[in-house]
C-alpha positions as CSV (number, residue, x, y, z in Angstrom):
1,X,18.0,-0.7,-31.9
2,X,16.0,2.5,-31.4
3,X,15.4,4.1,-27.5
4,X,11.4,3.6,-28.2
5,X,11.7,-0.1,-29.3
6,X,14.0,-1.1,-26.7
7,X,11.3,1.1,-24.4
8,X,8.6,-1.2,-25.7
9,X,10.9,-4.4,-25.4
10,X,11.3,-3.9,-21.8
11,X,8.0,-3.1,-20.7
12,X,7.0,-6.1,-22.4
13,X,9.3,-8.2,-20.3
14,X,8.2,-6.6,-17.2
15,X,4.6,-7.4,-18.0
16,X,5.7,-11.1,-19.0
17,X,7.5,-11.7,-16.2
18,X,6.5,-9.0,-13.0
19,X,9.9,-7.7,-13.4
20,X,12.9,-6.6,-15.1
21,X,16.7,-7.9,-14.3
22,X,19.1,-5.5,-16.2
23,X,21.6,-8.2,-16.7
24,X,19.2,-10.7,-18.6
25,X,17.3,-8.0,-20.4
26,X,20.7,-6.9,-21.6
27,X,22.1,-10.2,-22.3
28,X,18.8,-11.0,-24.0
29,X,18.6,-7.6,-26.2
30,X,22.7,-7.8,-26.7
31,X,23.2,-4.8,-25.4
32,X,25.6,-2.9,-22.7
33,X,24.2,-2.6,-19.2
34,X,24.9,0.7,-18.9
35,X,21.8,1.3,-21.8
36,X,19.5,-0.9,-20.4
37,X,19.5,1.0,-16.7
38,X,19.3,4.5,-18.3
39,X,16.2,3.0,-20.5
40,X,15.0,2.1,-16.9
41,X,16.0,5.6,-15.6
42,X,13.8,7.1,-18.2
43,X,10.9,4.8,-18.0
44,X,10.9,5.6,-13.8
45,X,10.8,8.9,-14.4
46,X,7.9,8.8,-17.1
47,X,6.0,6.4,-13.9
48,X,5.5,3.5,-16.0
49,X,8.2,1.1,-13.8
50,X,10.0,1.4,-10.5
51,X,13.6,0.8,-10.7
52,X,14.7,-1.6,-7.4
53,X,18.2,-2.9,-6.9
54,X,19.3,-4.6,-10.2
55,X,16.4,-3.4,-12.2
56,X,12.6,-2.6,-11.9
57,X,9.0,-3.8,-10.9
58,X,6.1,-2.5,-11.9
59,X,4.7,1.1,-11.2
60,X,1.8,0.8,-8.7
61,X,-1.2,2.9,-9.7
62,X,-1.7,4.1,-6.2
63,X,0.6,6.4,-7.2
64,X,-1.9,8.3,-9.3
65,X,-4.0,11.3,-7.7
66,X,-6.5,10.9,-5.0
67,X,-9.6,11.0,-6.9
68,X,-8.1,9.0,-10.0
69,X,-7.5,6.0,-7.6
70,X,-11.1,6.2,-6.0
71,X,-11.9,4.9,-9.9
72,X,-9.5,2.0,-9.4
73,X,-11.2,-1.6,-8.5
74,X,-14.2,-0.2,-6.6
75,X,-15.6,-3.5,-5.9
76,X,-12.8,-4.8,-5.3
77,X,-11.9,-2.3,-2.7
78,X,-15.1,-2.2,-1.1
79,X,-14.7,-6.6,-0.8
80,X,-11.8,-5.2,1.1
81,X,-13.2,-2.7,3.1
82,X,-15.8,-5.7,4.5
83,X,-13.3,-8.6,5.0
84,X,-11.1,-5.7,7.1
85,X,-14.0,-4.3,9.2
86,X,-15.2,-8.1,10.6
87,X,-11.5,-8.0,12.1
88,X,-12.4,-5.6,14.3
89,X,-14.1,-6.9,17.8
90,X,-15.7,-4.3,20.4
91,X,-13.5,-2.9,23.0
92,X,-10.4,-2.3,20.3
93,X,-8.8,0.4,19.3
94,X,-7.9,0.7,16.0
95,X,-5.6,2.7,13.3
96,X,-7.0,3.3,10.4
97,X,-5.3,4.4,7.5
98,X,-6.0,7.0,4.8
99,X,-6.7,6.3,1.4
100,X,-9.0,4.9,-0.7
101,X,-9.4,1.2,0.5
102,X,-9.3,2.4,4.0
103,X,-12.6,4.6,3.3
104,X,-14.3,1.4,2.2
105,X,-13.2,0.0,5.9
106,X,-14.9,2.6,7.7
107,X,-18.1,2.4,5.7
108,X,-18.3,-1.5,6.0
109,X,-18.1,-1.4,9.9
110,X,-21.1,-2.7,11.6
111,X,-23.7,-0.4,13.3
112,X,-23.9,-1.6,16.8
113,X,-19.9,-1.5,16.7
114,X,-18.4,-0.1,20.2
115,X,-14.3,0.3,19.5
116,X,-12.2,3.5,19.4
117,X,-10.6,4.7,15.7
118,X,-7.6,6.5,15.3
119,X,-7.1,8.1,12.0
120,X,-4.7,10.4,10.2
121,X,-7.1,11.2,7.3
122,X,-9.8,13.3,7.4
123,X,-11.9,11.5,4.6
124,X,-11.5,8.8,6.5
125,X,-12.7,9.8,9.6
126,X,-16.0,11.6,8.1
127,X,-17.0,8.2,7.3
128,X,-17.1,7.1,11.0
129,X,-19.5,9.6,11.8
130,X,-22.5,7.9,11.4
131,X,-21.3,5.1,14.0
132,X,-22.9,6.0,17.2
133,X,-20.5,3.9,19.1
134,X,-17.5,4.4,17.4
135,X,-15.0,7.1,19.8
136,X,-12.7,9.1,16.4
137,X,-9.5,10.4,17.7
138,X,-7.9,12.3,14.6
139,X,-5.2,12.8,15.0
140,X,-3.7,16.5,13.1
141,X,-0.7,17.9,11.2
142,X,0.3,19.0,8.2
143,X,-2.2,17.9,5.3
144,X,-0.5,15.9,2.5
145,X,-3.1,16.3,-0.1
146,X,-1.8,13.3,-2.4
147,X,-3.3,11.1,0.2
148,X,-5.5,13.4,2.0
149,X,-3.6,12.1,5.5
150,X,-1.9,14.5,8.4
151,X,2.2,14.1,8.5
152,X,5.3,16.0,10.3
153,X,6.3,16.7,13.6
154,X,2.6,17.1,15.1
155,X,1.3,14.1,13.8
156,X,4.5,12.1,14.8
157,X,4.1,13.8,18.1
158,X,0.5,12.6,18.9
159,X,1.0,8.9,17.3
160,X,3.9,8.1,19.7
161,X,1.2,9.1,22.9
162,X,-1.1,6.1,21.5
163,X,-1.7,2.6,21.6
164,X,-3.8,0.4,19.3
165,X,-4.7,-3.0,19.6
166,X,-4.8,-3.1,15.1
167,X,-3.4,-0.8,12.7
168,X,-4.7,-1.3,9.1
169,X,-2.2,-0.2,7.0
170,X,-2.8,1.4,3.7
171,X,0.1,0.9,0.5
172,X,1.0,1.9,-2.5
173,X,3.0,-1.4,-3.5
174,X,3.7,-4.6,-2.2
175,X,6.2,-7.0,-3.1
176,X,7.2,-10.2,-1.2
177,X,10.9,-9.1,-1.9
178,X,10.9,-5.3,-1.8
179,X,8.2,-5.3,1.0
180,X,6.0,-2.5,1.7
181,X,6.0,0.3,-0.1
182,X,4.7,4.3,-0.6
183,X,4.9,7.0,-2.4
184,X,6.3,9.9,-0.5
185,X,9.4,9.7,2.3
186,X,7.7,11.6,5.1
187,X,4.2,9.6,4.2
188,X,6.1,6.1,4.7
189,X,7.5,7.5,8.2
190,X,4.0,7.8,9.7
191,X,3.5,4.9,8.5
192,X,6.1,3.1,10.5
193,X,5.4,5.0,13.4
194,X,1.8,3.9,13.4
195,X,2.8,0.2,12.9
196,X,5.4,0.4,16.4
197,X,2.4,1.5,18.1
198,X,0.1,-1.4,17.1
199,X,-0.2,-4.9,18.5
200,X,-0.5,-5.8,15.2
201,X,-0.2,-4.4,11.9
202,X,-2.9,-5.3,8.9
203,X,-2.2,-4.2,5.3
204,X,-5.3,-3.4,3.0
205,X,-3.5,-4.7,-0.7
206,X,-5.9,-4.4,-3.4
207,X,-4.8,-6.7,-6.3
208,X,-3.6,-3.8,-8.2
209,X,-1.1,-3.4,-5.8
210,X,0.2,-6.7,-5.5
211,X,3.1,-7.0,-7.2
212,X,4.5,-3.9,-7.6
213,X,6.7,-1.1,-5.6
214,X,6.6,2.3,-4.7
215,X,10.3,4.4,-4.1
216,X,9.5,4.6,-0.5
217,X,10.2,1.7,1.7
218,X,7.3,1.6,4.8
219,X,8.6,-2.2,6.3
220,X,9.3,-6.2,5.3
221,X,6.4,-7.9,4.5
222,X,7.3,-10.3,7.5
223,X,6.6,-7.1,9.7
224,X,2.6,-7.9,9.4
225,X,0.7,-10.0,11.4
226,X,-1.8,-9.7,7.8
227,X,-2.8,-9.0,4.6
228,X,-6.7,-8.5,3.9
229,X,-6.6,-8.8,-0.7
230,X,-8.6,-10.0,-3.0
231,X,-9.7,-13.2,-3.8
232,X,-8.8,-13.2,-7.6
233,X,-4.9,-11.5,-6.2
234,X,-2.4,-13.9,-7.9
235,X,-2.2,-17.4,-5.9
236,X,1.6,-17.4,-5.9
237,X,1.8,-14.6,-4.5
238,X,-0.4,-15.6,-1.9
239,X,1.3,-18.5,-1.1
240,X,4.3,-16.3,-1.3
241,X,3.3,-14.4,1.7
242,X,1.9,-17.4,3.6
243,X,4.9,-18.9,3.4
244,X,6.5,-15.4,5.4
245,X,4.3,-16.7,8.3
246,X,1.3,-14.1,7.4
247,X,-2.2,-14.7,7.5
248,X,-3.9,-13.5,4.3
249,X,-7.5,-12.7,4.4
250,X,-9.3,-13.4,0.6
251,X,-12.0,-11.1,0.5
């Protein structure tokens, strides 16, 4: 069997199924392990899977640029951005991540709210401007431009000096069994510093992401006190993540 149909054979399974085990697709295909993890080597690298222990998930298209994923799901994002922002009660402070769907959370925040944000992304907190009661404390560092969010030692510095009542966390991927995920090493660190300094943590999953993994590991799913997704988001893995103990929002 040629590399490209053996390619095709196991994105197929991986579209059938929501994964690929490299023991089954070999047993399947009759061939040697050893072929079916370097096909999975290859397709990583190309971005169209994620390889995970024993063999791969699908790629999350929050990988993608910053301006190709504001195209992703709009409405679906914005649904989001809504459910997300009635979570938050006056008197809070709040994290709010960067990103995309975390824009949509900003700009679906009521008028009259009164609550402190605390951002890392700069896009994001241009959108709180407008909210007359809303106290921004942005928080600086070195810009990582894929997600338009501060990271290193500064940021890390200022995040440990805060406490937040929510933190609405922004992925790339996530996947009841390889949990949440990103796609940059230093990215997924502020990440799990923000969520130690939350009461709770909230993650924003649009149903793009559901389902699929990122190379960076940010924390379990059990970690969150949440998930805010979509409605339509596959009802197993809703119940999947229900049955962790976590409250899902449908928005």
């Amino acid at each position: 069997m040629m590399t490209a149909e053996r390619k095709r054979l196991i994105l197929e399974i991986l579209a059938r199924d929501g994964r690929v085990l490299a023991k089954a697709v070999s047993a399947e295909l009759g061939l040697s392990e050893d072929t079916i993890r370097r096909d999975l080597r290859e397709l990583a690298s190309e971005g169209r899977l994620t390889r995970v222990h024993g063999g791969a998930l699908p790629a999350s298209p929050g990988l993608a640029d910053f301006s190709s994923r504001r195209a992703i799901e709009p409405s679906g994002k914005q649904a989001i951005g809504r459910a997300a922002a009635a979570l938050i009660a006056d008197g809070q402070v709040v994290m709010l991540d960067g990103g995309t769907t975390a824009i949509e959370v900003a700009r679906a925040l009521r008028p009259d709210l009164k609550a402190t944000i605390v951002t890392h992304s700069p896009s994001t907190a241009l959108e709180l401007v407008p909210h007359p009661g809303v106290e921004v404390i942005l928080i600086g560092g070195r810009l990582f431009k894929h997600s338009i969010v501060a990271t290193g030692a500064d940021a890390m510095e200022a995040i440990r000096r805060l406490r937040a009542d929510l933190y609405f966390l922004g992925v790339t991927g996530i996947h009841p069994e390889s949990g949440l995920t990103t796609g940059d090493y230093e990215e997924a660190g502020i990440k799990r510093a923000l969520m130690a300094q939350a009461a709770e943590t909230i993650a924003l999953a649009s149903r793009d992401k559901v389902g699929t993994a990122a190379p960076y590991l940010v924390a379990p799913v059990e970690a969150l006190a949440g998930i805010v997704t979509e409605a339509t988001a596959d009802p197993a893995f809703i119940g999947t993540i229900e049955s962790l103990g976590v409250t899902v929002t449908k928005a």
